[in-house]
C-alpha positions in Angstrom: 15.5 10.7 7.1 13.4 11.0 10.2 12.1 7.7 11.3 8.5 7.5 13.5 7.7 4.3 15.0 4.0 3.9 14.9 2.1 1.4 18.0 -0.4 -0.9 17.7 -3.4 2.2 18.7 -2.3 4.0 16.4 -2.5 1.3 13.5 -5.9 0.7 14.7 -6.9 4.3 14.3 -5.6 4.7 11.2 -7.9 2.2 10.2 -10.7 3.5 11.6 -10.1 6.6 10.0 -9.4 4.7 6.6 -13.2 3.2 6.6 -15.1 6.1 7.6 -13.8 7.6 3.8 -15.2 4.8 1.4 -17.7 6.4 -0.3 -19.0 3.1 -1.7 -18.7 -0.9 -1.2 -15.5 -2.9 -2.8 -16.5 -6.2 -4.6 -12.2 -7.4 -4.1 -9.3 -6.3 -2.5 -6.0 -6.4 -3.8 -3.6 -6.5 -0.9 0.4 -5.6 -1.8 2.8 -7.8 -0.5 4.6 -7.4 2.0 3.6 -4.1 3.8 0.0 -4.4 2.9 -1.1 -7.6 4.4 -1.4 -6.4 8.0 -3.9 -3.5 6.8 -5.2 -5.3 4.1 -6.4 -7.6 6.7 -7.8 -5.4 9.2 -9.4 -3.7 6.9 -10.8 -6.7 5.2 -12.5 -7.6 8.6 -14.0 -3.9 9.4 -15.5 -4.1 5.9 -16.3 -7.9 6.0 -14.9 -8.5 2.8 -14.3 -12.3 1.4 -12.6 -11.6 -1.8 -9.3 -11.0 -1.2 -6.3 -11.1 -3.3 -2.8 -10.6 -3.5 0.2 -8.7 -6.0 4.0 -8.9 -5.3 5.6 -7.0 -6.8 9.2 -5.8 -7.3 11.7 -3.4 -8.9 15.0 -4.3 -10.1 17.9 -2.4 -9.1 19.5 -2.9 -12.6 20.3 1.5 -12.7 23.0 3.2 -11.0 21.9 6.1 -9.0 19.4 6.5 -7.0 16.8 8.6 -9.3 17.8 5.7 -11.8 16.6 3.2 -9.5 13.0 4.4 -9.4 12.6 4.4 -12.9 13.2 1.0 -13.3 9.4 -1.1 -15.1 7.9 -3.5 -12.0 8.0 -7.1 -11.9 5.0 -8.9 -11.1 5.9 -11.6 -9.0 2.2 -12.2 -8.0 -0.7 -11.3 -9.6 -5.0 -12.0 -9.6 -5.7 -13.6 -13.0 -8.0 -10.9 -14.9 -11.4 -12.6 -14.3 -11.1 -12.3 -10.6 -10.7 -8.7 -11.0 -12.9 -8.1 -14.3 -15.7 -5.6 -13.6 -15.2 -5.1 -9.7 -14.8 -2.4 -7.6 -11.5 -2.9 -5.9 -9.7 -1.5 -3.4 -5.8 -2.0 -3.6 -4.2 -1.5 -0.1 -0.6 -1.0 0.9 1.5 0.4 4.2 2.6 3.9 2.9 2.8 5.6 -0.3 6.2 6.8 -0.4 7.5 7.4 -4.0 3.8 5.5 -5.3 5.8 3.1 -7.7 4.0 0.6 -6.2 0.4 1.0 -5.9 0.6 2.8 -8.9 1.6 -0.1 -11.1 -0.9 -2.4 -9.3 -3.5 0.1 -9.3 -2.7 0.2 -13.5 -2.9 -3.2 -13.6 -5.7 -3.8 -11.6 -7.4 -1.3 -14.2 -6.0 -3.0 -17.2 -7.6 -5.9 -16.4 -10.7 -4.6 -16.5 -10.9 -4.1 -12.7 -12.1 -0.7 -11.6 -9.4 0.4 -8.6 -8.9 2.5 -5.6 -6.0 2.7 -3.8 -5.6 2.7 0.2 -2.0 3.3 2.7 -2.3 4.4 6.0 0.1 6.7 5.5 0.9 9.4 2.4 4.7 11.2 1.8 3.6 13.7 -0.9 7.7 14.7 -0.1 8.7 11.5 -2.1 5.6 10.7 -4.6 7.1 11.1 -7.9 3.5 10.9 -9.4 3.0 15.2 -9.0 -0.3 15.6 -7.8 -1.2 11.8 -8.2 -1.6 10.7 -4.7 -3.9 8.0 -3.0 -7.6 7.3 -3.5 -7.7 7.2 0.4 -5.1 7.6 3.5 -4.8 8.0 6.7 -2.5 10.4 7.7 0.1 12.4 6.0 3.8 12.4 6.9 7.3 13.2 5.7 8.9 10.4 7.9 10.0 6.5 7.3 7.5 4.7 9.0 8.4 1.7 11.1 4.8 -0.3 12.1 4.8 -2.8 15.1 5.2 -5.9 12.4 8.5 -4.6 11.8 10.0 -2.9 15.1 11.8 -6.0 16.4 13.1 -7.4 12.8 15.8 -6.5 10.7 17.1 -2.9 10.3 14.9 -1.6 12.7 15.8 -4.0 15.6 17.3 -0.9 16.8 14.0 1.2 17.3 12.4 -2.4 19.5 12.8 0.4 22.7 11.2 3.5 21.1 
């Protein structure tokens, strides 16, 4: 898979972009842990939100196969209690929506407890979303490539890419 290492402007104009589609105020934000928290913040600040909130959550790798692997139920590791979310506009932000497990099980659980949710990533792979024509309430840009932000250049895996 292609891999596109995305710079600091960039991130910044993503945001920018992000902000300009609301089409109404958020009472909360749910921010996803771990790729979320750097947007989630930014765009906590360009909308001067205060009620801000956080899910982890995680799938198992209990299938074999790949395909398996996706259809595996989340695990909430994290997660608002329901009055914090009860009756509120919320926006629930992440990095990227790649396959859209993710925001997808917060964004039902955000809804389940009586929240009413939107969901924001900078970035969109309708190549991987295994929700058909589910995609996000609001993104960025559009891309078929594994994105590597600045957070993450120098760290891990993608210590290679630091020079890119």
């Amino acid at each position: 898979m292609r891999r596109e290492l995305v710079a600091w402007e960039e991130v910044d104009r993503l945001i920018d972009h992000l902000v300009v589609q609301f089409d109404h105020e958020f009472e909360a934000m749910v921010i996803i842990t771990r790729g979320g928290i750097v947007p989630g913040g930014m765009l906590a600040e360009a909308l001067g939100m205060t009620h801000i909130l956080t899910a982890a959550v995680d799938f198992p790798a209990e299938m074999d196969g790949e395909r398996a692997k996706l259809l595996v139920w989340p695990q909430f590791i994290q997660f608002p209690e329901n009055e914090l979310l009860s009756g509120r506009r919320t926006l629930v932000v992440d990095d990227v929506w790649g396959s859209g497990r993710t925001s997808t099980a917060v964004k039902n659980r955000v809804s389940a407890a009586g929240g009413l949710p939107s969901t924001a990533v900078m970035h969109f792979n309708p190549h991987r979303n295994l929700f058909g024509s589910a995609r996000p309430d609001y993104y960025a840009a559009s891309t078929d490539a594994h994105i590597v932000y600045p957070w993450e250049a120098q760290r891990g895996d993608d210590r290679m890419l630091r020079d890119y």
